[in-house]
N, C-alpha and C positions, 0 to 999 in steps of 0.2 A: 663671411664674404670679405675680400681683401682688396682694398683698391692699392694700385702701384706702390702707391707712398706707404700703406704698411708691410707690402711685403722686402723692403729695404730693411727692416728694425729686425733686429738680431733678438734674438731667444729672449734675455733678459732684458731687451724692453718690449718684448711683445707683453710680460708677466708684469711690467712695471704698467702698458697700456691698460692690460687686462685689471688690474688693480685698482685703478684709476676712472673707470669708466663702467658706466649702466646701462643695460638695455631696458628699453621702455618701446609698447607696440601702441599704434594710435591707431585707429580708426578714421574713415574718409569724411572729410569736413574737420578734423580738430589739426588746433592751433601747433606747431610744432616749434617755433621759434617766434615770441611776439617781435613787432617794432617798437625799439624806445627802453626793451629789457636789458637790465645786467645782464654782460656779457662772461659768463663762467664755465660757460662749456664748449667745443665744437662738438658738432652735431654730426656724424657720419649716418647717413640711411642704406641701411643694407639692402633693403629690398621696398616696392612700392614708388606709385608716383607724385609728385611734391609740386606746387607752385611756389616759385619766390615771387613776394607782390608787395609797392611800397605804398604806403599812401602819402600823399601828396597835399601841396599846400590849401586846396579846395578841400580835402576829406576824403578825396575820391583815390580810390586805389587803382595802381598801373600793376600790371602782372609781368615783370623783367621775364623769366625766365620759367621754361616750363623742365622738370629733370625726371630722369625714374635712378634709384637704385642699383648699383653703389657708388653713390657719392657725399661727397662732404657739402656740409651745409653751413656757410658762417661762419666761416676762416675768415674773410675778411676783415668781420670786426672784430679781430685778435689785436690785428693791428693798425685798428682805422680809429678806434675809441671803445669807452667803458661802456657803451649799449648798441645795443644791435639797431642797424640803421632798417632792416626791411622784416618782413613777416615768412614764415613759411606755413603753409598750409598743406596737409595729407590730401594727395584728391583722389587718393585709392588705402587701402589699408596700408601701413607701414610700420617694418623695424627699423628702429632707432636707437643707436648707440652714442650714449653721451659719453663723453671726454672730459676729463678736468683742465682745464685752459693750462693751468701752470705745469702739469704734465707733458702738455701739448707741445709748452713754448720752450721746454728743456730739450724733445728732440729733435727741436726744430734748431736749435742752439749747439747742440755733438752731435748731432748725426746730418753731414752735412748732404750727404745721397737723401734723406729725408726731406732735408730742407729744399732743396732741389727740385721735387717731386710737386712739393707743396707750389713752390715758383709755377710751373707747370702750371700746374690745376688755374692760379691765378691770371696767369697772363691770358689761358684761354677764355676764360670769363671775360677779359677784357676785352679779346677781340671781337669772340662773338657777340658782347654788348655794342662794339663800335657798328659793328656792320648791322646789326638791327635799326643802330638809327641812325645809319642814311639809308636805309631799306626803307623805313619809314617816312622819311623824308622826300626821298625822290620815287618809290613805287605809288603807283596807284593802288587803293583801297584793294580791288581784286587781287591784285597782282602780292599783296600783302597775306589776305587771305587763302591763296592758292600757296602760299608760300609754307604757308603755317600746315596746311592740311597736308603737304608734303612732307614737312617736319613731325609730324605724328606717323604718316604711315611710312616714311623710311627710317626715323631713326629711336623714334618712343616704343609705336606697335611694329613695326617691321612688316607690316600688313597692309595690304591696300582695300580690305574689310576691319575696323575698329567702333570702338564706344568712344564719342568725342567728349573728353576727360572732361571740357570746358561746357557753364552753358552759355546761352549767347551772349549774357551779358560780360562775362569772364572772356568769350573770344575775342569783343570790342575791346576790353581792356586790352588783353593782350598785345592786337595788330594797331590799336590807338583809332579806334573807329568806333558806333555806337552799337547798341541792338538792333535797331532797326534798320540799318546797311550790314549787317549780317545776316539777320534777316533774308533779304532782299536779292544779296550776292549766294546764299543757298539758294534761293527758288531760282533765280538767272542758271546758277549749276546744274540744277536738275533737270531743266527745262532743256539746255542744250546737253543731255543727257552724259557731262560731263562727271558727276557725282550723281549716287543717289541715297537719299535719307529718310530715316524711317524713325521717329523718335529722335536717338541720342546715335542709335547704330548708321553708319556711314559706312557706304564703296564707295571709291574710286574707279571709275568707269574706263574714263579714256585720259590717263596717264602723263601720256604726250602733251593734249593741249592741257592740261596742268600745269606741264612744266615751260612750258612756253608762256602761258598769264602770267605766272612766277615773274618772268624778263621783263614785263612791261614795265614799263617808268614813264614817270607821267612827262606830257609836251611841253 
């Protein structure tokens, strides 16, 4: 699998990536990238869904971002510093292709369509980190979690029937709320027959006001 940025690399550094770099398959729940680790590799997941999640000055861990395969993982501490500032976690089985950093940073350094690519990937991470937290900020709790459930069934599963990756304490992390208003905001869903859940298995029922609780911001 080839994300944009490698298919820019001409023959002979696809052979210098290939050279440089191991595949390793993880299983769902294991650690892919700690917090706090030498940073020596980037992390490309070819396939499989991942949580990036930091833990925080309490201990308690925030879940930034939820990805599926193929993406990169952990560019940024190429050039932020010598340890990885967050964690990634498999939450579905996953291929994973390590990269040797000093590899990494040569074609980031001559191939400037490469480096380019990379720009991309980063600056999107950055917006859609900003906009989570004033989404955070000014949605209400619902309007947060309806957001989120939308985010898995149009752009993770493409499905408005899914397995929700998260459980509920992983969702509070996530929209910054606890288990028990997750809880709470499921049964509210079901009950006005907007979602229905069975286990971990979730439909989407009625769509529309979905996407209208999404809008709410609080008074």
């Amino acid at each position: 699998m080839r994300s944009s940025s490698i298919k820019v690399l001409n023959e002979t550094e696809l052979v210098t990536l290939c050279d440089n770099s191991v595949n390793i398959q993880f299983k769902k729940g294991e650690l892919i990238i700690k917090q706090g680790a030498f940073t020596t590799n980037v992390v490309f997941i070819q396939s499989g869904l991942i949580k990036i999640h930091l833990k925080g000055p309490l201990e308690r861990d925030g879940i930034m971002k939820i990805e599926k395969g193929p993406i990169f993982a952990g560019i940024s501490a190429i050039f932020a510093d010598r340890t990885h500032k967050y964690s990634v976690t498999a939450l579905e089985d996953c291929d994973a292709c390590f990269i040797d950093i000093t590899a990494f940073r040569e074609f980031i350094e001559h191939n400037g369509k490469f480096a380019l690519e990379i720009i991309k990937i980063l600056s999107n991470d950055l917006v859609v980190h900003f906009r989570r937290c004033v989404n955070k900020t000014q949605n209400h709790s619902m309007a947060s979690f309806a957001e989120a459930l939308l985010f898995f069934s149009d752009y993770i599963f493409e499905s408005d029937d899914f397995q929700l990756p998260l459980t509920r304490s992983e969702l509070g992390e996530f929209i910054g709320t606890t288990r028990e208003t997750i809880t709470r905001m499921i049964h509210d869903l079901s009950q006005d027959r907007i979602i229905q859940v069975n286990s971990k298995s979730l439909q989407i029922l009625n769509k529309n006001i979905l996407y209208k609780i999404s809008n709410t911001t609080k008074g």
